[in-house]
C-alpha positions in Angstrom: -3.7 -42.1 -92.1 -4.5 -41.3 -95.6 -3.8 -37.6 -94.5 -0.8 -38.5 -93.2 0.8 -39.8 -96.2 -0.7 -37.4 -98.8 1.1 -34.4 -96.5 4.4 -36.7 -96.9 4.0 -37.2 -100.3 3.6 -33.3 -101.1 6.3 -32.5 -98.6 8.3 -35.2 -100.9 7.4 -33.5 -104.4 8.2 -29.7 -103.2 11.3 -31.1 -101.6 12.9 -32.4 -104.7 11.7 -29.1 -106.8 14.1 -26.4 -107.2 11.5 -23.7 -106.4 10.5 -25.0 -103.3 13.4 -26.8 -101.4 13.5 -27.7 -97.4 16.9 -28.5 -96.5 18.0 -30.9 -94.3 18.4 -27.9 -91.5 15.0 -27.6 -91.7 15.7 -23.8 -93.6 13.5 -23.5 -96.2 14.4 -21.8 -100.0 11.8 -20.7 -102.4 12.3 -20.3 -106.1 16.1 -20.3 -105.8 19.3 -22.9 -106.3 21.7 -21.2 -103.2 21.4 -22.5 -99.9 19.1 -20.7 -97.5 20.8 -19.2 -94.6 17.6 -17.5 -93.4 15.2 -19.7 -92.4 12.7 -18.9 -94.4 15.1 -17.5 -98.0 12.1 -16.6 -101.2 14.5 -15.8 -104.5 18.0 -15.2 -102.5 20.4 -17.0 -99.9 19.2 -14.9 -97.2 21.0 -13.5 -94.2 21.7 -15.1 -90.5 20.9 -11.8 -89.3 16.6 -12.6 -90.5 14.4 -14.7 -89.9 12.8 -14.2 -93.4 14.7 -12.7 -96.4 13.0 -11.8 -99.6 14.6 -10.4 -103.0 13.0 -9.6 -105.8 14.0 -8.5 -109.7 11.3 -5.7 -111.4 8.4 -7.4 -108.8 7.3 -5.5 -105.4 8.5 -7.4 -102.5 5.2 -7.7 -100.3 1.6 -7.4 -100.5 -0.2 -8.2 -97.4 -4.2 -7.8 -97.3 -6.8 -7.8 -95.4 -10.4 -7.1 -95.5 -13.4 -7.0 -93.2 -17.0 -6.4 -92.4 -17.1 -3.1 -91.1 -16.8 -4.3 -87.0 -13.3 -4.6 -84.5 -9.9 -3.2 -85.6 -8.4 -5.2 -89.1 -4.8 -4.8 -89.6 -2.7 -5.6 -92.6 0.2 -6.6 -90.8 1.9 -6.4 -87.4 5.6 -6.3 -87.3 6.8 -6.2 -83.3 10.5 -5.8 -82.1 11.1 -6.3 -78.4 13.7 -6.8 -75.6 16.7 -5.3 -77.6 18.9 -2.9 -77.0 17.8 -1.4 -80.1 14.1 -2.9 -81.3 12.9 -1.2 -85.0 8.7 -2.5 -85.3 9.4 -2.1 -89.2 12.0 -0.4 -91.2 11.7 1.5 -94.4 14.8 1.8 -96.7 14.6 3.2 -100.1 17.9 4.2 -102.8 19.3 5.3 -106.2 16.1 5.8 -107.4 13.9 9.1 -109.1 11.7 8.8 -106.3 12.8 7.2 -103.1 10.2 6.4 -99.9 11.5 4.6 -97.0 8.2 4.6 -95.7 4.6 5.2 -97.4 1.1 5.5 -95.7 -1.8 6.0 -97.4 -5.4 6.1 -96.4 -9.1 6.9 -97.7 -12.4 6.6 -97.6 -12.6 6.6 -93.8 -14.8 8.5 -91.2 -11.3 9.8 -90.0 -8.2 8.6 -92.5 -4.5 8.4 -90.9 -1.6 8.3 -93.4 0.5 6.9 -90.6 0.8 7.2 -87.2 3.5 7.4 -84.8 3.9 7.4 -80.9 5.5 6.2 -77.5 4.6 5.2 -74.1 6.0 7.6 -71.6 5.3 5.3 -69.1 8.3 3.2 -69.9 10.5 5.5 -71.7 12.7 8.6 -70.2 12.7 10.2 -73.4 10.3 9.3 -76.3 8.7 10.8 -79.9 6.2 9.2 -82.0 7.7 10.6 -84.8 11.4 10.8 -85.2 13.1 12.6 -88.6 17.0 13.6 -89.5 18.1 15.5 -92.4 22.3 14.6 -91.1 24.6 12.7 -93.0 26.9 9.3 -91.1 29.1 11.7 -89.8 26.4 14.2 -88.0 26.8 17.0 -91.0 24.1 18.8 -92.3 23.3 17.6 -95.7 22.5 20.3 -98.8 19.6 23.0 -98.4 16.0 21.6 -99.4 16.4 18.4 -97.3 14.2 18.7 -94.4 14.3 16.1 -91.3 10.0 16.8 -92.0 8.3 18.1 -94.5 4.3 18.7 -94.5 2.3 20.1 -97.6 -0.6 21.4 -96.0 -1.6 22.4 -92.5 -0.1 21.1 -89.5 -2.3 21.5 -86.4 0.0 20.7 -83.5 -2.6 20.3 -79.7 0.8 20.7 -77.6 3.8 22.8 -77.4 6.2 23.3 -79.9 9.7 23.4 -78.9 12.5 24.3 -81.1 16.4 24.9 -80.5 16.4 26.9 -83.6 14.7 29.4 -85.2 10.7 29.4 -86.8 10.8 31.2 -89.9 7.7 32.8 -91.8 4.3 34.2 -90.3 3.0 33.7 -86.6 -0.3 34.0 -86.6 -2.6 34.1 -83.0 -6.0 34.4 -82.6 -7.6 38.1 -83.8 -10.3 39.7 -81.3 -13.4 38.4 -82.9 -11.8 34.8 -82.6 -11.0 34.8 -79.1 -14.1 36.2 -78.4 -16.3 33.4 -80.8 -14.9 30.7 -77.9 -17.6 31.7 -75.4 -16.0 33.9 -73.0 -16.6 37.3 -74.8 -14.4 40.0 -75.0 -13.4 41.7 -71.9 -11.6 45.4 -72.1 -9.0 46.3 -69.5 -9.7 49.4 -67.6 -6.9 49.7 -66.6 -3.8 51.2 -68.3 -1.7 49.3 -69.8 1.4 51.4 -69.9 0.9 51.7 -66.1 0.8 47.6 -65.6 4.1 47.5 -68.0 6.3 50.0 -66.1 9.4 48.6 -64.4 9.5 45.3 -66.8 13.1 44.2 -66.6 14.4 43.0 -69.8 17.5 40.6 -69.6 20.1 39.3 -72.3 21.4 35.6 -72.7 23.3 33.4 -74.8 21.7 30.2 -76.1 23.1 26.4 -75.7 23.0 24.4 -78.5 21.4 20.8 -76.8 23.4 17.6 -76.8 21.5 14.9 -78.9 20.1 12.4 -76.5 22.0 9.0 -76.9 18.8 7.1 -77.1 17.3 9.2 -79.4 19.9 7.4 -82.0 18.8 6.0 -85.4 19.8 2.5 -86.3 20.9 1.2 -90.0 20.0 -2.0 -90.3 21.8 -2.8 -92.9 25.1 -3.0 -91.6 24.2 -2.7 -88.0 25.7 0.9 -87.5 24.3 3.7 -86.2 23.2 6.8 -88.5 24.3 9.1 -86.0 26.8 7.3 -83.2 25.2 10.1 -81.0 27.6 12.5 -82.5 26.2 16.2 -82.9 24.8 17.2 -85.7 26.4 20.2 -87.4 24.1 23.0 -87.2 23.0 25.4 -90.5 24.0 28.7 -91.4 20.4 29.8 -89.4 21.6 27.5 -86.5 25.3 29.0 -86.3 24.0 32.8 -86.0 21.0 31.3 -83.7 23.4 30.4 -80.7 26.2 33.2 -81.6 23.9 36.0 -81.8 22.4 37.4 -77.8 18.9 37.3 -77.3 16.7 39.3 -75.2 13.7 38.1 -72.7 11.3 40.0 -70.5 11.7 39.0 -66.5 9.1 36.4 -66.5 8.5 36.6 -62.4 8.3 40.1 -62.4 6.0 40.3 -65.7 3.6 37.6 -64.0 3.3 39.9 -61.3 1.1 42.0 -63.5 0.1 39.6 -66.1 0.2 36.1 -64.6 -1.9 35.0 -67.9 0.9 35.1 -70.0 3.4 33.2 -68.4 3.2 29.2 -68.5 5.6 26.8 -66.3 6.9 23.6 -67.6 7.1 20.3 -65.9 10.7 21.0 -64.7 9.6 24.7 -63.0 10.8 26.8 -65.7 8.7 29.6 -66.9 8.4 30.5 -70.5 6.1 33.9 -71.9 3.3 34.1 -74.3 5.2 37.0 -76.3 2.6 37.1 -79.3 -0.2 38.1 -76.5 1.8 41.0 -75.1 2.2 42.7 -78.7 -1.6 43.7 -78.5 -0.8 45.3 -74.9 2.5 47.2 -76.4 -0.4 48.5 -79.3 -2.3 50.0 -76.4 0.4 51.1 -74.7 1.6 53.1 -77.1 -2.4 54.3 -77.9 -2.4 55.5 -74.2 0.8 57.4 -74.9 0.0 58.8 -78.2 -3.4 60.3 -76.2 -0.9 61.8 -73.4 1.6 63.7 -75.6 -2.2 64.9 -77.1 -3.5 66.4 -73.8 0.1 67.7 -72.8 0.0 70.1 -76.1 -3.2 71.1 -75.7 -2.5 72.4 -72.5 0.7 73.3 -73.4 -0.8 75.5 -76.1 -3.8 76.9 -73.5 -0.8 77.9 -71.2 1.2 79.8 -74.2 -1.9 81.5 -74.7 -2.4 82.6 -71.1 1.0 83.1 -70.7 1.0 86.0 -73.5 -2.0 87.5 -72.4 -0.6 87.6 -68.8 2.5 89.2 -70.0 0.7 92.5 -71.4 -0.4 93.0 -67.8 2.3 94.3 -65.8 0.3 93.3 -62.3 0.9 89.9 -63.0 2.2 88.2 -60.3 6.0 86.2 -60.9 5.4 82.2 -61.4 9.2 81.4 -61.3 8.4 80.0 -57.6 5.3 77.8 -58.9 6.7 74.2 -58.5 5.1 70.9 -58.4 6.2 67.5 -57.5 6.2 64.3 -58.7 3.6 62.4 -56.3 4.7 59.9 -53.7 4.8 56.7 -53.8 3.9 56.5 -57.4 2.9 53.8 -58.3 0.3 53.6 -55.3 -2.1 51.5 -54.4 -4.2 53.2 -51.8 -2.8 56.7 -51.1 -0.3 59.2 -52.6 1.0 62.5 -51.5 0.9 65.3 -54.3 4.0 68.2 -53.3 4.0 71.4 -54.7 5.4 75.0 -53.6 3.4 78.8 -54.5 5.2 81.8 -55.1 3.8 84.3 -52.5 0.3 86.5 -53.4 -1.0 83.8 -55.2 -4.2 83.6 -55.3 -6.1 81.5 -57.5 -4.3 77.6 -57.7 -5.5 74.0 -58.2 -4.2 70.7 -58.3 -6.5 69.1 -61.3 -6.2 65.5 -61.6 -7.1 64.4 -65.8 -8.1 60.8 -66.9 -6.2 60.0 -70.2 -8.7 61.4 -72.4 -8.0 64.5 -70.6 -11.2 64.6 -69.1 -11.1 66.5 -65.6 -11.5 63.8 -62.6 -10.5 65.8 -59.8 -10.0 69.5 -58.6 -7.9 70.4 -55.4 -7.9 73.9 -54.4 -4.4 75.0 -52.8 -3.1 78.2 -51.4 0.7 79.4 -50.8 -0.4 78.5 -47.0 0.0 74.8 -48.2 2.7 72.1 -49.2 0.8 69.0 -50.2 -2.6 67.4 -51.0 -3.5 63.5 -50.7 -5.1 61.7 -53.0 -7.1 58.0 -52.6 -7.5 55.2 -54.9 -10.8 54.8 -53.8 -11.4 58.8 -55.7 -10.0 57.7 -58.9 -9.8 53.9 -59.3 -6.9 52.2 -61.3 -5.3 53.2 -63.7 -2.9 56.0 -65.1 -3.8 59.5 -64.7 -2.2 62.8 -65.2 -2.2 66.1 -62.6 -1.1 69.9 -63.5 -0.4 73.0 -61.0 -2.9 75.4 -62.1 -1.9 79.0 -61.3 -4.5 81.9 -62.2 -5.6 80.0 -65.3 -1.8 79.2 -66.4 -0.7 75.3 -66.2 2.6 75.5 -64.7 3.6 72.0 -64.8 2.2 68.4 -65.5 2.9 65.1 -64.0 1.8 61.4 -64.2 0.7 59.2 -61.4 -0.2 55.5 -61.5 -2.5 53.6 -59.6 -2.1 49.6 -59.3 -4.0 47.4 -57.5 
């Protein structure tokens, strides 16, 4: 009983002072004279629209605290919104200041330390993000360069994919050899050639759609109730506007995985997107495999010049205008091909020779004016590119390259 009354008495005292003042409502107003509207007003009338309202002059608003012992989770505060059509946990709003945060996290001294964290439950959502920034004014204009819907000073290590409707400017970096091979599979050389595995790549033009903005991906002002964005579409950049005029070219993803399945992904929805950083190191080969062909081409171009003089001091020598070869069918092959060629009549030394692209010799095929063709096996070679020349009497009459692909 003596409780009872010293909790009335109190309740009494606070009442009649102007800093502490329970109305008759049952609102309560701290340290102010105007009539609380919020039901809890500290220094202001308040609004309808909160449950607590809270103004300050040259003080900071709120400081909530906690501290532990080192065991469970210990939070500071929990602010939960839910069942709305629009529910904000907490909002952050900052103006007409030198500095202005709507938000600040900070965090040290921690085994792992988390400025702030964001994210969304998939489960219940059709279309979530943990994180959501704009840099667009109330009327879905871009606003003046150097304001950024994110900015990070430091690295950014992203575990997923990043998807952008725009463009990424500065340096891609991927993994060098010694890196990928430091992950514990090693480093494994292709054998085969790569120029061979590239051949008949389609490459196909497009223009790109600039996305709608999902409607619930909208940001809510709270201080009037509006929305930031009304779902209208933002204005795009000067970057943006040449992004989806400009055409844009892609490699046949169905036809490339046909040789290189590694670098082609699919997404959720069945689309398939291309690694395109990984096929720069097979272009670099490529052209290395090329490079080494034109090589062995003059050097036998130059053997046959030489020949070819000395055989024209000899008036015996027999006419090579009829000494033709083929390009081998099919080609590429993946078991057999069929090499043609044609011999000008008294010949009597000729080869089919068959070079790796070192221009090492892999195969000789004797052949005589008697005979049209030769055939050739995978299983003699293995896979790969390789070239083949008509030999005549010493003199290469012609070369030709033939692919095998298993």
């Amino acid at each position: 009983m003596k409780n009872a009354l010293l909790i009335c008495l109190c309740t009494l005292a606070l009442s009649a002072s102007a800093q502490f003042k329970v109305q008759s409502d049952g609102k309560i107003a701290i340290q102010t004279n105007s009539t609380a509207v919020s039901p809890i007003s500290i220094n202001c009338a308040g609004s309808s629209s909160y449950y607590m309202s809270c103004s300050t002059g040259t003080l900071n608003g709120i400081k909530l605290s906690a501290q532990g012992n080192n065991s469970g989770t210990l939070k500071g505060g929990s602010f939960n919104a839910s069942y709305a059509s629009t529910a904000v946990g907490l909002r952050g709003h900052a103006e007409n200041g030198t500095t202005c945060v709507g938000l600040l996290g900070h965090s040290v001294m921690g085994t792992k330390t988390i400025g702030v964290v964001g994210a969304t439950n998939q489960s219940y959502t059709n279309l979530g993000a943990g994180v959501y920034g704009t840099a667009y004014g109330d009327n879905g204009s871009a606003l003046s360069s150097g304001i950024y819907a994110g900015f990070f000073y430091g690295n950014v290590k992203v575990t997923g994919s990043i998807i952008t409707g725009s463009t990424i400017q500065g340096a891609l970096l991927g993994e060098s050899a010694s890196e990928s091979g430091s992950s514990g599979g090693g480093l494994s050389p292709r054998s085969a050639s790569v120029t061979s595995s590239l051949l008949g790549l389609n490459v196909t033009t497009y223009q790109k759609e600039r996305p709608e903005m999902p409607k619930n991906m909208e940001i809510i002002d709270e201080l009037d109730g509006d929305s930031l964005l009304e779902g209208k579409q933002p204005e795009p950049d000067i970057m943006e506007e040449q992004f989806y005029k400009k055409t844009h070219y892609a490699l046949d993803a169905d036809r490339l995985e046909e040789t290189f399945p590694d670098l082609v992904y699919v997404n959720e929805d069945g689309s398939k997107v291309i690694n395109y950083m990984e096929i720069i190191p097979l272009l670099v080969q490529s052209i290395n495999e090329l490079n080494t062909e034109i090589e062995v081409l003059k050097s036998m171009a130059a053997e046959g010049t030489v020949k070819k003089t000395s055989a024209a001091t000899n008036i015996q020598a027999p006419s090579y205008s009829k000494n033709i070869l083929y390009q081998n069918t099919p080609n590429p092959f993946k078991e057999q091909t069929i090499i043609r060629f044609s011999l000008a009549e008294g010949v009597k030394d000729a080869a089919i020779c068959i070079f790796d692209m070192t221009g090492k010799t892999i195969k000789k095929l004797p052949i005589s004016s008697r005979m049209e063709s030769v055939s050739v096996g995978d299983y003699e070679l293995g896979e790969g590119m390789f070239l083949y020349s008509l030999i005549v009497n010493g003199q290469v009459i012609d070369t030709k390259r033939m692919v095998i692909s298993k």
